[in-house]
C-alpha positions in Angstrom: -31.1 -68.1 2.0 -32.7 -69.5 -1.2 -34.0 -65.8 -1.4 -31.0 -64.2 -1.3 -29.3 -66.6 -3.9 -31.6 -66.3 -6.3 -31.5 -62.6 -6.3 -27.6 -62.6 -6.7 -28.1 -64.8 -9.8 -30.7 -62.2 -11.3 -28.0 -59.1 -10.5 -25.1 -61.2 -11.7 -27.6 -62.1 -14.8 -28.5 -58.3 -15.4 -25.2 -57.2 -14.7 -23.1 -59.7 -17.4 -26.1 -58.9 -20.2 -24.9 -55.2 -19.6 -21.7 -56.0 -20.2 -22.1 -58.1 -23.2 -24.2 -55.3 -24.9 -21.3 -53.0 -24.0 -19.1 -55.2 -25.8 -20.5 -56.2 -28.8 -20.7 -52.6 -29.6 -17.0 -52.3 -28.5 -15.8 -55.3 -30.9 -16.8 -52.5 -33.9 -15.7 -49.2 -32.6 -12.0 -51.4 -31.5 -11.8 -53.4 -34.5 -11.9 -50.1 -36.8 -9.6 -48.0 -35.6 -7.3 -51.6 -35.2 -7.3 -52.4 -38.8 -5.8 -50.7 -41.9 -9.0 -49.2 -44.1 -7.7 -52.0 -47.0 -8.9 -55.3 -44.3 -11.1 -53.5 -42.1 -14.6 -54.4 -43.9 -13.3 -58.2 -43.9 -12.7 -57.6 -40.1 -15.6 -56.5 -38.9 -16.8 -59.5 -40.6 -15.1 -61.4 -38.9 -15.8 -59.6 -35.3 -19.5 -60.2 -36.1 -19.6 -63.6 -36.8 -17.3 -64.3 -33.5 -20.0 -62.5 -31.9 -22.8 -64.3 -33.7 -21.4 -67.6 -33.0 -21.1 -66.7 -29.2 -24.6 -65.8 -29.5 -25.2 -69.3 -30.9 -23.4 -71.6 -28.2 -24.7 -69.3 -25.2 -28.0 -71.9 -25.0 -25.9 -74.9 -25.0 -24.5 -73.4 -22.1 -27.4 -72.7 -20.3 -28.7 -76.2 -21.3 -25.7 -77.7 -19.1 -27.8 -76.5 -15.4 -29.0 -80.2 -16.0 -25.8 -81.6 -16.0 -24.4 -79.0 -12.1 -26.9 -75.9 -11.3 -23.1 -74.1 -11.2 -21.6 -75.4 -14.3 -23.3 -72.6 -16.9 -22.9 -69.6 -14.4 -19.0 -71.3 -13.7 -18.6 -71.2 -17.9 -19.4 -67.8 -18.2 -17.9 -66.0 -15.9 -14.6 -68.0 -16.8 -15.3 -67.0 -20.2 -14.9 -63.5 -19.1 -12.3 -63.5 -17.0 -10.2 -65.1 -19.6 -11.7 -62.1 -22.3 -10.5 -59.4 -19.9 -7.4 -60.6 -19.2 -6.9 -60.7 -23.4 -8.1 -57.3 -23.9 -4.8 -56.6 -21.9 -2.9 -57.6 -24.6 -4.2 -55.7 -27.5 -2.9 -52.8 -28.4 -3.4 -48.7 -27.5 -4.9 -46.8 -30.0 -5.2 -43.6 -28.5 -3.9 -40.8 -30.5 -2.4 -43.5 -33.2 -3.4 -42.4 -36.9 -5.7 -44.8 -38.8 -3.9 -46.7 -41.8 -5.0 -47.0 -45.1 -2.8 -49.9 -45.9 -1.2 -53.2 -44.6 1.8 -51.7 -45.9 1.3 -48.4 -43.2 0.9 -50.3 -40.5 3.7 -52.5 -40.7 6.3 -49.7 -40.8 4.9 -47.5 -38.2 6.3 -47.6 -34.4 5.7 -50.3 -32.4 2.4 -49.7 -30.4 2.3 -50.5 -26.8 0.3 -53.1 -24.8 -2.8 -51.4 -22.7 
């Protein structure tokens, strides 16, 4: 049984790294058609260091398995759920024009919710 557990933690492991690669390079493709062309060097900044800083708490996470053997594994994938269920409220940008002003983007149409 030990077996088995241990190789579900390596494909949950492998399978959340994937997904973090994925999204990292989703926060810049997302973030620039999002922003007007006037804010969207400042976000991208600012989608990189929220990146960076995940990047910079993951060990303390990890570093809790002393604390519960569950506790980084229960973290994470919390932290992901939660992520997901955010995405939901962003905004489609399919076949919507890219701005080149705050002013642009306030007076277009209302975008819907994914």
């Amino acid at each position: 049984m030990g077996g088995f557990l241990s190789g579900v933690q390596l494909a949950c492991g492998v399978v959340g790294i994937f997904g973090m690669a994925g999204t990292y390079n989703l926060i810049y493709i997302y973030t620039c058609e999002l922003f007007p062309t006037v804010v969207r060097n400042a976000a991208l900044g600012l989608a990189s260091e929220a990146g960076q800083i995940g990047a910079i708490i993951a060990p303390l996470v990890v570093v809790m398995v002393t604390v519960n053997p569950s506790l980084p594994f229960a973290i994470i994938g919390l932290s992901g759920i939660v992520g997901g269920f955010l995405a939901f409220k962003l905004p489609e940008t399919l076949h919507r024009p890219l701005y080149e002003t705050m002013g642009a983007l306030e007076h277009a149409e209302p975008t819907t919710c994914v």
